[in-house]
N, C-alpha and C positions, 0 to 999 in steps of 0.2 A: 104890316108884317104878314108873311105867309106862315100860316099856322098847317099848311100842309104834312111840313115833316117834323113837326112839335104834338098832333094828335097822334098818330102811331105811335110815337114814341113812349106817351104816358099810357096807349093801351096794353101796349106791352110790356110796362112795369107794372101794373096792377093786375096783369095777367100773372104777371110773375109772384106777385106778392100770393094773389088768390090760391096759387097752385101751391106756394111754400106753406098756408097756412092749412089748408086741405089736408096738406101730405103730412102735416104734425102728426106725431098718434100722444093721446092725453091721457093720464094718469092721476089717479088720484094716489098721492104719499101721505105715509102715517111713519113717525117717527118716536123711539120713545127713548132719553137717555139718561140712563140713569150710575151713580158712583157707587163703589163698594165702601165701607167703614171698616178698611183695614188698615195697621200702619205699614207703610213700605218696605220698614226697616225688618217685618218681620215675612216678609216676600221673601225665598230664595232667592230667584230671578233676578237678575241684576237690572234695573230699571231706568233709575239717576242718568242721565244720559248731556253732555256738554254742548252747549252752541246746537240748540235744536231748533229750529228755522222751518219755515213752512215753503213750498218751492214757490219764486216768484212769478204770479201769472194773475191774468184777471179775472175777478171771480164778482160772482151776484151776491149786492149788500142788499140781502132781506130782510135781517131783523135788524133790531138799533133796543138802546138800551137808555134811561132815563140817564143823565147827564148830572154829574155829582155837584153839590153844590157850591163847595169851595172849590176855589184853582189857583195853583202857584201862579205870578205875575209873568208874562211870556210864556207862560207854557199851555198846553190843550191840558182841556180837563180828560178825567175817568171818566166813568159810566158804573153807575148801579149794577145792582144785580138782579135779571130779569125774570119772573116769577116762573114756576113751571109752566102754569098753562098759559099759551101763548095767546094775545088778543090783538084786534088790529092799532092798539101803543104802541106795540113790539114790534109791526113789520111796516113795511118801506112800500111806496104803490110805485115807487118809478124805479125807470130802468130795468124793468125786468116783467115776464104774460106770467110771473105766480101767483098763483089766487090763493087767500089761507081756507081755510075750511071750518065752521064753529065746531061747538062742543057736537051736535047729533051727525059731524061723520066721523065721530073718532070709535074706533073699533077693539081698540089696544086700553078700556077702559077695566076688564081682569087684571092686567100686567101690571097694569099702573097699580090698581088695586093691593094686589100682592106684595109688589114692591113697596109699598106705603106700610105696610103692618108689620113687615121683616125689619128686623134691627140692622139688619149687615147689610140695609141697599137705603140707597136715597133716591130717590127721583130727582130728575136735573132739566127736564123739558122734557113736555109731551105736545106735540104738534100737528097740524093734517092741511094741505095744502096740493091745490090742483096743478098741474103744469104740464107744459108739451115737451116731451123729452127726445131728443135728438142723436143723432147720430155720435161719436168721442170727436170729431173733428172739429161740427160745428156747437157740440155742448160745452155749456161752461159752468167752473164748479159754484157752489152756495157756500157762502161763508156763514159757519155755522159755531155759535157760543153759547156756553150756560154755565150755572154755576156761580159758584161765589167768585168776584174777582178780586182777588189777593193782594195787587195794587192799590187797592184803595186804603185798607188799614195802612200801609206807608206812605202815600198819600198824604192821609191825615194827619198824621202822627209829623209831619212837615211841614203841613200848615200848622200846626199846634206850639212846632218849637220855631217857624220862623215867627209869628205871633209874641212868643216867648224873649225871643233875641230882639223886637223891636222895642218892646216893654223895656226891657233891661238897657237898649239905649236911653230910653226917655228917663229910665231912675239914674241917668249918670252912673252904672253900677261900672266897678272898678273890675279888670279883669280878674283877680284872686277871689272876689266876690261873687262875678259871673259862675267862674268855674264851681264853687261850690253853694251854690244859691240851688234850691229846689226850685225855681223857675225852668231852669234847664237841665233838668233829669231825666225829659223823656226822646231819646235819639231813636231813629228810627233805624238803624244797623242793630237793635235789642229785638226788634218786632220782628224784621223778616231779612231774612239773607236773600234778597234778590233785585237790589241797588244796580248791579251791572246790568241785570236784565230792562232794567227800566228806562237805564238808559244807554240800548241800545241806538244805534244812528241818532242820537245826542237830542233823543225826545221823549218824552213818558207815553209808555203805551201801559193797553189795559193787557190784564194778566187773569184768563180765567180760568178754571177747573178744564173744562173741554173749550177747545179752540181751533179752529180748523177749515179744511174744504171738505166739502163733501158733493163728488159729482156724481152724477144719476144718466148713464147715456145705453144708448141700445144701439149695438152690431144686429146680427142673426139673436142675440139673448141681451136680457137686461143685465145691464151689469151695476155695480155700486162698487168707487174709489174714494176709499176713505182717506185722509191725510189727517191726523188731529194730536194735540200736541194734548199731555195728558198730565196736569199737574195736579201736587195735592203738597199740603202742610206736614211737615215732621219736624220732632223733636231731635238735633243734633248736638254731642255731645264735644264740647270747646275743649276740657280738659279733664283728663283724668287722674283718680287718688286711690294710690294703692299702698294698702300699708303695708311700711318698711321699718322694719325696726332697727332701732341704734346698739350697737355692740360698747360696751365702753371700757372691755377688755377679750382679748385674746390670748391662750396659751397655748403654744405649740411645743411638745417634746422631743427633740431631735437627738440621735444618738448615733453616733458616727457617720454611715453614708443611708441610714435609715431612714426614712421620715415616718413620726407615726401621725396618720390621718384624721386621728382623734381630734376635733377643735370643741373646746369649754367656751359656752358664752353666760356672762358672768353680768348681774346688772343690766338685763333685758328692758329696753323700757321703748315703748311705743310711740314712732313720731304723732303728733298732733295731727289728724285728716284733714286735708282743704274741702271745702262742700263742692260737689261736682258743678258744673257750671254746664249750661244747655241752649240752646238760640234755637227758635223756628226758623227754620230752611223752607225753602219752599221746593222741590224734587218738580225735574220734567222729565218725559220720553217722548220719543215720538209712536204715533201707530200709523203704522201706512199698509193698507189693506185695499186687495182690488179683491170682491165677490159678485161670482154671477148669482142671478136672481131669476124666482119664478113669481113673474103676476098671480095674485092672490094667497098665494104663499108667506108667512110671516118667517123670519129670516132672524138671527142673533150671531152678535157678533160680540167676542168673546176679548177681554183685556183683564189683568190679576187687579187690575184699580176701577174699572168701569165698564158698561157694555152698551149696546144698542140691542134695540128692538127694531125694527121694522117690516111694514108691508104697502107693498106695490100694487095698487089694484086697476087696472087697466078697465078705462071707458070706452063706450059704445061709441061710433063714429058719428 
C-alpha cells in the first residue's frame, strides 16, 4: 500500500486539531442557583405559563442524578434530587472537555453563605467547572438541573397504589369493596396536578425546580443564554364556599303602578359551608435571557421565583 498520500493527510488533521485546541480560550465558571420561598400566587406578575417546552437542540449532559429506586414496569425511571454542592457522582466525563472544579476554587462561598441564613432564599446548586468556550456557532448549550424534582412524589404515590391494585387482586376484592377499601385511597391526581406533563410524548420525564440550557459563548464579548423552565408547588383552590343565605319568605308592597323597593327578609337562616377543597399544582414559566458578561466580574440574574449567581473568570493561555 502507498502510504504516500495517507501521511499528509493525517498531518494535517492533527495540525488541524493542534490549532483548534490552541485557539480555545478557557475559563473557569462558577455558578450559584438559588430559589426564593414565595408563593406564586401571591406574585403580581403573571407567571403560570401553558405548554412551556425547552427549544429542541443538542446540548452537553454534564450532570446526572442518582436513579430512583422503584420504576413502573415499561417505563424509565426518575432521578433523585441532587445535593447542592456538586461532586464528581453528579457529573458525566464523556462527551464533553468540562472539567468540574472542587471546593478550593469556588469563590461564590459569601453568596452561598448568605443565602443559607436568609429565610426567603434556598440554595439549589453551587458549582465550578473549567471549560473552553467558543464562538455561538460552534458552542453548545449545558443541560443544567436542581432542585427538588416534583415527579417523583407521583412517582411514588404510583408505584404505591399500583402495589395496592395488585394486592386487591390477590384478596379476590369485589369492585364495591375495592372502591371503598382504604387500600386504594391514595391517587396520585390528590398529590400533584401535573399528570399531563409527565406524560408528555407518552413517557415519564423528570420534573425539576430549575431545568434547562444554559449556553456560555464569546463573539467580541462573553455572553451567557439562559433558557430554564422554572417550577415550583402551590396550593390551588378546586372549589369555592361562600355564604349564601336562604330567604324563606318574601314581602313585596305593590300599589298601583308603584313599586315599593322595600324587600322584608323574614327567617334568615345560613346555608351549611362545604370546607374549601385545594390540590398542589405544580406552576411553570419559562426564563429565557441572553446577558452579556464581563470576565471576572460576578453577574446576577434576576427571576420573582429564583436567581443565579455567576462569574467567569478567564485563564491564562
Amino acid at each position: 500500500m502507498n502510504f504516500s498520500y495517507i501521511l499528509p493527510l493525517l498531518f494535517a488533521v492533527t495540525c488541524s486539531l493542534s490549532v483548534q485546541a490552541a485557539s480555545d480560550r478557557w475559563f473557569d465558571v462558577e455558578i450559584l442557583v438559588f430559589k426564593r420561598n414565595v408563593d406564586v400566587q401571591k406574585i403580581s406578575e403573571q407567571l403560570d405559563q401553558n405548554d412551556v417546552y425547552l427549544k429542541k437542540q443538542e446540548r452537553l449532559e454534564v450532570l446526572k442524578a442518582k436513579q430512583a429506586t422503584d420504576c413502573l414496569a415499561e417505563e424509565p425511571c426518575l432521578h433523585e434530587q441532587n445535593p447542592v454542592q456538586i461532586t464528581n457522582e453528579q457529573m458525566t466525563s464523556k462527551g464533553h472537555r468540562l472539567q468540574r472544579l472542587d471546593s478550593s476554587h469556588l469563590k461564590l462561598k459569601s453568596e452561598l453563605g448568605r443565602l443559607e441564613r436568609h429565610q426567603l432564599f434556598k440554595p439549589l446548586l453551587h458549582a465550578a467547572w473549567r471549560m473552553p468556550i467558543q464562538s455561538k456557532y460552534n458552542a453548545l448549550p449545558i443541560h443544567l438541573f436542581a432542585g427538588e424534582n416534583y415527579a417523583l412524589a407521583l412517582y411514588k404515590d404510583e408505584i404505591i397504589a399500583q402495589k395496592k391494585r395488585e394486592l386487591a387482586n390477590k384478596l379476590n376484592l369485589s369492585a364495591d369493596t375495592e372502591k371503598n377499601s382504604p387500600l386504594l385511597l391514595t391517587t396520585p391526581e390528590n398529590k400533584l396536578d401535573v399528570l399531563a406533563a409527565l406524560q408528555k410524548k407518552d413517557t415519564i420525564q423528570d420534573l425539576y425546580e430549575i431545568d434547562g440550557n444554559l449556553l456560555i459563548y464569546v463573539e467580541r464579548y462573553l455572553y451567557l443564554d439562559s433558557q430554564l423552565i422554572v417550577r415550583t408547588e402551590t396550593e390551588k383552590e378546586v372549589s369555592s364556599s361562600q355564604s349564601v343565605l336562604a330567604t324563606s319568605e318574601l314581602t313585596a308592597d305593590m300599589s298601583g303602578t308603584e313599586l315599593n323597593t322595600e324587600v322584608q327578609i323574614l327567617n334568615q337562616e345560613p346555608i351549611q359551608q362545604k370546607p374549601v377543597q385545594t390540590k398542589t399544582a405544580v406552576t411553570e414559566t419559562l426564563f429565557d435571557q441572553t446577558r452579556r458578561l464581563r470576565s471576572e466580574e460576578i453577574h446576577y440574574l434576576d427571576h420573582p421565583l429564583f436567581g443565579i449567581i455567576i462569574q467567569i473568570r478567564k485563564l491564562d493561555q
